[in-house]
C-alpha positions as CSV (number, residue, x, y, z in Angstrom):
1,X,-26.7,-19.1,-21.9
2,X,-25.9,-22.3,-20.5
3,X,-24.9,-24.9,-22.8
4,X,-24.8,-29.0,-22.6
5,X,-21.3,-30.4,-21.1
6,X,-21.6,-34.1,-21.7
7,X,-19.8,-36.7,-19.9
8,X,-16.2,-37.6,-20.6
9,X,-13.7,-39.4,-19.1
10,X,-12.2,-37.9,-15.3
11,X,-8.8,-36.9,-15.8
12,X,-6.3,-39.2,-14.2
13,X,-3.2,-37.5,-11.7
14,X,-0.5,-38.9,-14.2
15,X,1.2,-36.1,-16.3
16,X,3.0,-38.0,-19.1
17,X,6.4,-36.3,-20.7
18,X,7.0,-38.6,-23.6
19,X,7.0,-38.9,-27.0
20,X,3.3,-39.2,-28.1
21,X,4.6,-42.7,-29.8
22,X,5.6,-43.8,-26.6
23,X,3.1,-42.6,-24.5
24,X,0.7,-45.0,-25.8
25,X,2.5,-47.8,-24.3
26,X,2.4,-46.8,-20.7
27,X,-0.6,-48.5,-18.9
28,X,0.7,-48.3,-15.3
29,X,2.5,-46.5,-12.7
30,X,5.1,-49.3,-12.8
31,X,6.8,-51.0,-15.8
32,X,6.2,-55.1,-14.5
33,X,7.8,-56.5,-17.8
34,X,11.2,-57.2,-18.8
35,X,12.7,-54.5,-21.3
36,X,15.5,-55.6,-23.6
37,X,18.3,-53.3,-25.1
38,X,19.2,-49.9,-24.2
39,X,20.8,-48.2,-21.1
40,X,19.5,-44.8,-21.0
41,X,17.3,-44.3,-18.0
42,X,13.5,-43.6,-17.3
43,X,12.6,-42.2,-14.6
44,X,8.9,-43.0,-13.2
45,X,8.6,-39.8,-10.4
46,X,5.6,-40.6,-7.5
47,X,5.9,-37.4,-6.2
48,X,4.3,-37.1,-2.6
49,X,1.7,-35.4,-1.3
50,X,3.8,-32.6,0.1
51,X,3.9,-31.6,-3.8
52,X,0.1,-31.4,-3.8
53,X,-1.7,-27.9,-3.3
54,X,-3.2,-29.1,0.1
55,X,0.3,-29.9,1.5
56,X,2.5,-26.7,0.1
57,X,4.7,-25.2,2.1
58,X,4.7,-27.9,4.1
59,X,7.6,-30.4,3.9
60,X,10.8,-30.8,2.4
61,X,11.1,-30.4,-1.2
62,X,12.9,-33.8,-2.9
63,X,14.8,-33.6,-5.8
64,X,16.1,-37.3,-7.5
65,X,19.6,-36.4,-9.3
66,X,21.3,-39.3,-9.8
67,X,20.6,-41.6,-11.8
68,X,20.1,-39.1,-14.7
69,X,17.8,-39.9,-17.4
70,X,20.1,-38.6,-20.4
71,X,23.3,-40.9,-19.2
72,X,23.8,-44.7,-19.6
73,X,23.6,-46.7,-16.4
74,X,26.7,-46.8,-14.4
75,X,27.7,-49.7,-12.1
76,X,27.5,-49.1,-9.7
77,X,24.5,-46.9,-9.1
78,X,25.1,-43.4,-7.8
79,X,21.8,-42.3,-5.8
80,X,21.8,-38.9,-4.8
81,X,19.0,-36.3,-3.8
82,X,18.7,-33.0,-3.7
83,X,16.9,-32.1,-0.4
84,X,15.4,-28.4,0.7
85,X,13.8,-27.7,4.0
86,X,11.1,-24.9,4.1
87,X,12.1,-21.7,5.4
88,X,13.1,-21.6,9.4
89,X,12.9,-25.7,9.2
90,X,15.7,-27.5,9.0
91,X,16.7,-31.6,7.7
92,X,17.2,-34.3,10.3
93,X,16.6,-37.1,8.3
94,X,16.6,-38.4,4.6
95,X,16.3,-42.0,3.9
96,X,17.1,-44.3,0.5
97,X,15.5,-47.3,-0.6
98,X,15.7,-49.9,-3.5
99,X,13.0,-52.0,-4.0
100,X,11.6,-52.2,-0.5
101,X,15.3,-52.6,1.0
102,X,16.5,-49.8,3.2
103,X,20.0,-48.3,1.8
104,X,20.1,-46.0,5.5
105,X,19.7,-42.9,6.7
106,X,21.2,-39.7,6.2
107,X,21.8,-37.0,8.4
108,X,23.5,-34.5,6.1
109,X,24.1,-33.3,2.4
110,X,25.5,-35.1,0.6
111,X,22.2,-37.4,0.3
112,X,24.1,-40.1,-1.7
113,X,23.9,-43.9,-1.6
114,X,25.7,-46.5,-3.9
115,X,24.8,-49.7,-5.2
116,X,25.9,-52.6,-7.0
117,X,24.3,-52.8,-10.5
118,X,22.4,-56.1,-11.1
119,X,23.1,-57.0,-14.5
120,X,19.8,-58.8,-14.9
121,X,17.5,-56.3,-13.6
122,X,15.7,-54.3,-15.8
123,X,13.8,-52.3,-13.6
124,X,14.6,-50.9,-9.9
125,X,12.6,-49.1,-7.6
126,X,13.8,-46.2,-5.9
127,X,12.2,-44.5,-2.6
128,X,13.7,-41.4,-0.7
129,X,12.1,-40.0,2.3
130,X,12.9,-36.7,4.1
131,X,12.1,-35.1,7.5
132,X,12.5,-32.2,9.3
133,X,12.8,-30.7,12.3
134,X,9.4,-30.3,13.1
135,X,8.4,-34.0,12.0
136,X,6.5,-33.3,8.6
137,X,7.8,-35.9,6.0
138,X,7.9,-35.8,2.3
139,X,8.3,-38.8,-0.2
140,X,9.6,-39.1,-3.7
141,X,9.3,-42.7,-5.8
142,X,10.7,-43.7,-9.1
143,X,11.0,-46.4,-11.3
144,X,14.1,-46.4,-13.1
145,X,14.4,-48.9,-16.3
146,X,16.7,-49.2,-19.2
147,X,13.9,-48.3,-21.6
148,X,14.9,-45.4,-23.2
149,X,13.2,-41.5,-24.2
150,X,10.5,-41.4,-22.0
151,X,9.5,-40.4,-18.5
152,X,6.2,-39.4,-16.6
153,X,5.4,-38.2,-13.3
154,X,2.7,-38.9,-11.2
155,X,1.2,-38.0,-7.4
156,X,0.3,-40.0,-4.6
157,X,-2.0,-37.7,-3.6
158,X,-2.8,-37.0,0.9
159,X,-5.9,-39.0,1.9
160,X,-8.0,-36.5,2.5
161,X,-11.0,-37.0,5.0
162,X,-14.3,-34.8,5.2
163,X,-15.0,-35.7,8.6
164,X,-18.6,-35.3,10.6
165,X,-18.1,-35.4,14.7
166,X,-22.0,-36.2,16.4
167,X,-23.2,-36.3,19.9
168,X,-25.3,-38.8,21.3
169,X,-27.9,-36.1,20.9
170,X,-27.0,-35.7,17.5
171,X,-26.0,-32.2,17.4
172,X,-22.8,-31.1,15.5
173,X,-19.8,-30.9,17.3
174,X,-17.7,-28.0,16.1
175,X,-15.0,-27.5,18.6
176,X,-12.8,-30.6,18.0
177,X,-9.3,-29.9,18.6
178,X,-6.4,-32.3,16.2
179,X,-4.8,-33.5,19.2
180,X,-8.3,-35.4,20.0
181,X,-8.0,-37.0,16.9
182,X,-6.4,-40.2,16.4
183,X,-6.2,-42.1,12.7
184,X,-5.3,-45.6,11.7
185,X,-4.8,-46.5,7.9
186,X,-5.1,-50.4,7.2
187,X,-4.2,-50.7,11.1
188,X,-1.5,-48.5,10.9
189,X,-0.7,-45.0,13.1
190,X,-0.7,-41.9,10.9
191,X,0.4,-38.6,11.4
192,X,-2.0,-35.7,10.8
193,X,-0.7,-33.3,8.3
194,X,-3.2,-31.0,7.9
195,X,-6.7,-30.3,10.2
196,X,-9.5,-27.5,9.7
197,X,-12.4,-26.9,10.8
198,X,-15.2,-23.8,9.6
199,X,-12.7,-21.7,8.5
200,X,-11.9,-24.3,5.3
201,X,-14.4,-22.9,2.4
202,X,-16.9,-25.5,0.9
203,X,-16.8,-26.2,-2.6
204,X,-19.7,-28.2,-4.0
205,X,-21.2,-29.1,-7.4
206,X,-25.0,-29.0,-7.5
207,X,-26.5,-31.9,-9.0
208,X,-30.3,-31.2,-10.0
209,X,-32.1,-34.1,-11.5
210,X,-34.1,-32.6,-14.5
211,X,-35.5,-35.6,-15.5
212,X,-39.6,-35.8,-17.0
213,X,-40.8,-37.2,-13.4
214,X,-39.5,-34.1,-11.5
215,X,-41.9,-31.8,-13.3
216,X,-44.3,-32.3,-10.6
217,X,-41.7,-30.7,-8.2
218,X,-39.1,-29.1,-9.5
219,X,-40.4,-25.5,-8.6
220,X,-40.5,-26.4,-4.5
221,X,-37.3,-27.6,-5.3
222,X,-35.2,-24.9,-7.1
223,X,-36.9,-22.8,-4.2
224,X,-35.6,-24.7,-1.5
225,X,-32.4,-24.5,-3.2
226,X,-32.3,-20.7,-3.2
227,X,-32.6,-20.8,0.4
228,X,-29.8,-23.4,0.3
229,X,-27.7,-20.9,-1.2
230,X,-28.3,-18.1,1.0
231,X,-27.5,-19.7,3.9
232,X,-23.7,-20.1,2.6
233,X,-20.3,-18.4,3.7
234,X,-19.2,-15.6,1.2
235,X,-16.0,-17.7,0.5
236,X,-17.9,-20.9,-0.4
237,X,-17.6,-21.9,-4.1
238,X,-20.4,-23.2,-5.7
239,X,-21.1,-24.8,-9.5
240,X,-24.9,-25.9,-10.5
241,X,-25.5,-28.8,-12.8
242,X,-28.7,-30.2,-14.2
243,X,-28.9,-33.6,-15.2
244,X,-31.4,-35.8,-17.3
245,X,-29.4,-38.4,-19.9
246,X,-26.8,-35.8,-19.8
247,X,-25.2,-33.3,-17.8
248,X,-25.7,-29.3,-18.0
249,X,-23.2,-26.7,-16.4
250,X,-25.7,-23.5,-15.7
251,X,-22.7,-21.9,-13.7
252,X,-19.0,-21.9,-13.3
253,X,-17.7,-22.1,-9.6
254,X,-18.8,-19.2,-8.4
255,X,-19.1,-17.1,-4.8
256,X,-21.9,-15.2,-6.5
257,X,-24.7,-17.6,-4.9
258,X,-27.5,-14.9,-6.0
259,X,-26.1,-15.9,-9.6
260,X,-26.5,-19.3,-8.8
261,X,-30.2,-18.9,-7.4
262,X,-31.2,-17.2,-10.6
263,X,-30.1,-19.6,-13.0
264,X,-31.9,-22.4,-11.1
265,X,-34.7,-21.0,-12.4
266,X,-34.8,-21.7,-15.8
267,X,-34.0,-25.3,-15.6
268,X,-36.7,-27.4,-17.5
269,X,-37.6,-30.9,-16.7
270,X,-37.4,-33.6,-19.6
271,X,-35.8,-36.7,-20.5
272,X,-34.3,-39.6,-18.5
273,X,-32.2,-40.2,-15.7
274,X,-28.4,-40.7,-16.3
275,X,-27.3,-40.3,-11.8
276,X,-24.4,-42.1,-12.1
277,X,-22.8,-40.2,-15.1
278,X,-24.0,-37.3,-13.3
279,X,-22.3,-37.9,-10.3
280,X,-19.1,-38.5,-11.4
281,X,-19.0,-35.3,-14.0
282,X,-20.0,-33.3,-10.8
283,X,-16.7,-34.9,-9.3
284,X,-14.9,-34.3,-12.1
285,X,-15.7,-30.2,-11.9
286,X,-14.2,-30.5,-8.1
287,X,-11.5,-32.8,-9.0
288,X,-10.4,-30.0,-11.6
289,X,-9.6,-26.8,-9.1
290,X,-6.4,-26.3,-7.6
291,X,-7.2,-25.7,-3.9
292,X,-7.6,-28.5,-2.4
293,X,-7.6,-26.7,1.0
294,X,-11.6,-26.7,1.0
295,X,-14.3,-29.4,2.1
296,X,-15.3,-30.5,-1.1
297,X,-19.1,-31.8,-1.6
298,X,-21.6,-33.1,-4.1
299,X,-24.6,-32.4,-3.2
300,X,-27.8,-34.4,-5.2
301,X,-30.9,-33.8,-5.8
302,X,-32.9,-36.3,-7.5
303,X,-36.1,-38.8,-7.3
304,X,-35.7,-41.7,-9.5
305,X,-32.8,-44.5,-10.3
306,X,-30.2,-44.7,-12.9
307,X,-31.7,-45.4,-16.5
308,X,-28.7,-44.3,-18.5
309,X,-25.4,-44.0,-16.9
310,X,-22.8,-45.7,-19.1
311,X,-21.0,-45.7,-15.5
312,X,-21.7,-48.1,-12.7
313,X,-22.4,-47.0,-9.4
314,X,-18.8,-48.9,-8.3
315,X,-17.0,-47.6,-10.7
316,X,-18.4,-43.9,-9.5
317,X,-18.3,-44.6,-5.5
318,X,-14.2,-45.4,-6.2
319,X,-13.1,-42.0,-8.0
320,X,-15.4,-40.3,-5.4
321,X,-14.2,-41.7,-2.3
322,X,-10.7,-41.6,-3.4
323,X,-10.9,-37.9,-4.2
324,X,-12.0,-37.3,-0.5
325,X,-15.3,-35.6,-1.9
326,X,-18.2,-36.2,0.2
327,X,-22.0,-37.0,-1.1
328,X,-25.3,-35.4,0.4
329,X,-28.1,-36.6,-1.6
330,X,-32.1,-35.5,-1.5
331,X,-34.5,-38.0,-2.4
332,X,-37.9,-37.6,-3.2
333,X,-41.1,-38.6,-4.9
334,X,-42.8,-41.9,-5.4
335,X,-39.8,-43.1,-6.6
336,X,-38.2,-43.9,-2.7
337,X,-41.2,-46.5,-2.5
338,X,-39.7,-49.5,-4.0
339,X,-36.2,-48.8,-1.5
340,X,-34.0,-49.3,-4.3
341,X,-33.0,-45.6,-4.9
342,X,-33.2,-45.4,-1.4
343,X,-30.3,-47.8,-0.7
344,X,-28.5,-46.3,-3.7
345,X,-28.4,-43.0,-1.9
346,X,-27.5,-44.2,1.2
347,X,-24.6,-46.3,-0.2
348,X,-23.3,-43.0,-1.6
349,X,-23.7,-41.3,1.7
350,X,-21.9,-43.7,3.2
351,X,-19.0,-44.8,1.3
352,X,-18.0,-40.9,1.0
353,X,-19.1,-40.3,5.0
354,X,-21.9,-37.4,4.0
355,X,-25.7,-38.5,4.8
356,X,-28.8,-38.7,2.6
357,X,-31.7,-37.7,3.1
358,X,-35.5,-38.9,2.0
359,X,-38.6,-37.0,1.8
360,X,-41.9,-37.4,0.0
361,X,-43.9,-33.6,0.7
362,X,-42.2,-31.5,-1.8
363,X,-42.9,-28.3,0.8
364,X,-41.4,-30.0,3.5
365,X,-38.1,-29.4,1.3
366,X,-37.0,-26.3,2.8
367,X,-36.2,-27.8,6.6
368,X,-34.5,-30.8,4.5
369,X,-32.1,-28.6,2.8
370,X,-31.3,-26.7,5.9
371,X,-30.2,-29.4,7.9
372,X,-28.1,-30.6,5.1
373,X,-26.7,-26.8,5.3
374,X,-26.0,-27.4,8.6
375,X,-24.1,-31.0,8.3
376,X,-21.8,-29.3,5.3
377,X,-20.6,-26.4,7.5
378,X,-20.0,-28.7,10.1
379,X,-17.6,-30.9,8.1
380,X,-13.9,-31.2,9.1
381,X,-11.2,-31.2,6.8
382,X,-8.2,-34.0,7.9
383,X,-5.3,-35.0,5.8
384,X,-3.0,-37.4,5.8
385,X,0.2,-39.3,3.7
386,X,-0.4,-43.3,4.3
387,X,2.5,-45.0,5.3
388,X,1.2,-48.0,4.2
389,X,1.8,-47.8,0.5
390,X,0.4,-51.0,-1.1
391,X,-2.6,-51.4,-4.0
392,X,-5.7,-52.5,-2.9
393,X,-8.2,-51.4,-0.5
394,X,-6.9,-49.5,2.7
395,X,-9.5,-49.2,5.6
396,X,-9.6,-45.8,7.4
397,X,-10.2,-45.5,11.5
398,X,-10.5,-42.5,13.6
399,X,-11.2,-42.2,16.7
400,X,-11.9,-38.9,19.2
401,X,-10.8,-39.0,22.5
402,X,-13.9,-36.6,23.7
403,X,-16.5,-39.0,25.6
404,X,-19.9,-39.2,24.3
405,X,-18.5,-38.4,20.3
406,X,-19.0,-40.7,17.4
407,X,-17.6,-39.6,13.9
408,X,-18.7,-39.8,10.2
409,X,-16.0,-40.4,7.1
410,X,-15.7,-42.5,4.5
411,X,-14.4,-46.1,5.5
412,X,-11.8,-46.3,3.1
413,X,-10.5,-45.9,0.1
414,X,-9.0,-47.8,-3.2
415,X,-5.3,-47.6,-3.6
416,X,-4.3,-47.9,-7.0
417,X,-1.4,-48.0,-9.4
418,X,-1.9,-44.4,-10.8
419,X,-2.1,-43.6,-6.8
């Protein structure tokens, strides 16, 4: 039977190992405030992407082992890595860094650097980066004070891009090759780590709004929907949700998409209209799975605005675009006639580069939701690690060299400290 899921807070990347007394204090990624007494080291680990699922197996794996944790602070500091290439790769270069200042490069194991210790520092910053032979770099960070018994670890995850590439006749291009692709991050070159196009599965979480105004047409819409459904690859996941002033899991993720179509069925229109909470428990379902190797996709269904979201739609539009998920969005009903929903949708569309879509005739729903089949399959999955690490908002470019081609992403995303 399906049973009520209500909204919670979405799960931040940060895994703390600590002492629950402890743990309460950490509010950051990075420890800002002086810290008296003590030598026994903390290490703060901002693993890189490479350690994420999207980019295993795919560069060097980085291993801090000096300074340790369980020894008093030596002066000087002793920085050494352990570094592993994956198999038939080999190391060509591993660099050190201490608060933004470059220790050099080396070439060979022993990865070791050594440093005078400033006796009134009580924090330092430490940044190794490897490469191989085949270019593909990996990064490690930590933040090493003298507060003792407690360390956490947390990614900086790969930007990941769901990307849409249009002709002037705006039919789907679905040929694109990587090496037309060219990406900028806050102005800045980046290196393409990982590119797909059809043959990355879609995972999307199905967002019906069940609210009292869509009794009039909620039967033309779970219909359209099971067409929806049928028109998907055997490999694509999918979850369906219901919404009103809460959420409602009907399914797990599931490739059973007959499943899917059937529980649609018994959803029941009543109550109010919570969209924002909604939206961001359907990202939290996606955020959740391990593979990140898919095109991942909320798609919306709904046909009034926001009445009791204890989220704001900023708030929402941040997690979303930062976890490279990308929103299609249905509206419908009178409620599109006084444009605000319809510029809510849109901004969703936009800020997470997917497309909404706006339509009053319930039986024109069917040709609606099969063009949005269409845009979803024709998504490209691109990944990158920024260079540019700073907080703050980093504005994405791409470009295609292929004439008569404009694309569709997100513009950018949020950097922030748990990033």
């Amino acid at each position: 039977m399906p049973h009520p899921d209500t909204i919670g807070t979405v799960p931040s990347n940060i895994r703390i190992l600590a002492p629950e007394s402890l743990m309460r204090r950490v509010r950051s990624g990075f420890i800002r405030s002086r810290v008296s007494g003590g030598i026994t080291l903390i290490c703060l680990v901002l693993a890189s992407s490479a350690a994420a699922p999207l980019l295993a197996g795919q560069g060097p794996e980085i291993k801090l082992v000096t300074p340790r944790i369980d020894l008093s602070l030596d002066d000087p500091v002793v920085i050494q890595a352990l570094v592993r290439p994956m198999p038939g790769r080999s190391i060509t270069s591993v660099y050190a860094f201490v608060d933004d200042v470059d220790l050099g490069v080396r070439t060979r194991a022993p990865y070791r650097w050594v440093i005078p210790l400033d006796s009134e520092a009580t924090a330092i910053h430490i940044r190794v980066v490897a490469k191989d032979n085949v270019g593909v770099e990996t990064r490690i960070e930590e933040m090493v004070t003298r507060m003792p018994g407690m360390r956490f670890t947390a990614e900086v995850p790969a930007v990941i891009l769901n990307l849409a590439a249009i002709d002037n006749n705006e039919r789907f291009i679905s040929d694109l090759g990587v090496g037309e692709l060219s990406i900028t991050d806050n102005g800045e070159a980046q290196e393409i780590l990982d590119f797909a196009r059809g043959e990355a599965p879609l995972r999307i979480s199905i967002l019906v709004d069940q609210s009292n105004s869509m009794a009039d047409k909620m039967e033309e819409t779970i219909a359209a929907l099971g067409k929806f459904l049928s028109q998907l690859g055997p490999d694509d996941q999918v979850k369906l949700m219901a919404f009103n002033d809460r959420v409602t899991s009907y399914t797990p993720f599931t490739n059973v998409h007959e499943l899917v179509a059937s529980f649609a069925q018994v959803i029941q229109p009543e109550g109010s209209t919570a969209l924002y909470d909604a939206v961001l428990y359907g990202y939290r379902q996606i955020a959740s799975q391990q593979d990140a190797r898919e095109r991942r996709v909320i798609f919306l269904l709904t046909d009034g605005d926001d009445r009791e979201s204890r989220n704001d739609l900023t708030q929402v539009l941040n997690q979303v675009r930062n976890g490279g998920v990308t929103i299609f969005a249905v509206g419908q009903g009178e409620a599109l006639g006084d444009g605000d929903l319809r510029d809510i949708l849109l901004e969703m569309a936009e800020q997470t580069g997917g497309e909404a879509f706006f339509e009053r005739d319930k039986n024109k729903l069917d040709g609606v939701f099969t063009r949005i089949s269409v845009a979803m399959r024709a998504l490209y999955l691109v990944s990158y690690r920024p260079t540019d690490l700073t907080r703050g908002w980093h504005e994405i470019d791409v470009k295609v060299s292929r004439p008569g081609i404009h694309l569709r992403h997100k513009p950018g995303y949020d950097r922030t400290t748990t990033q």
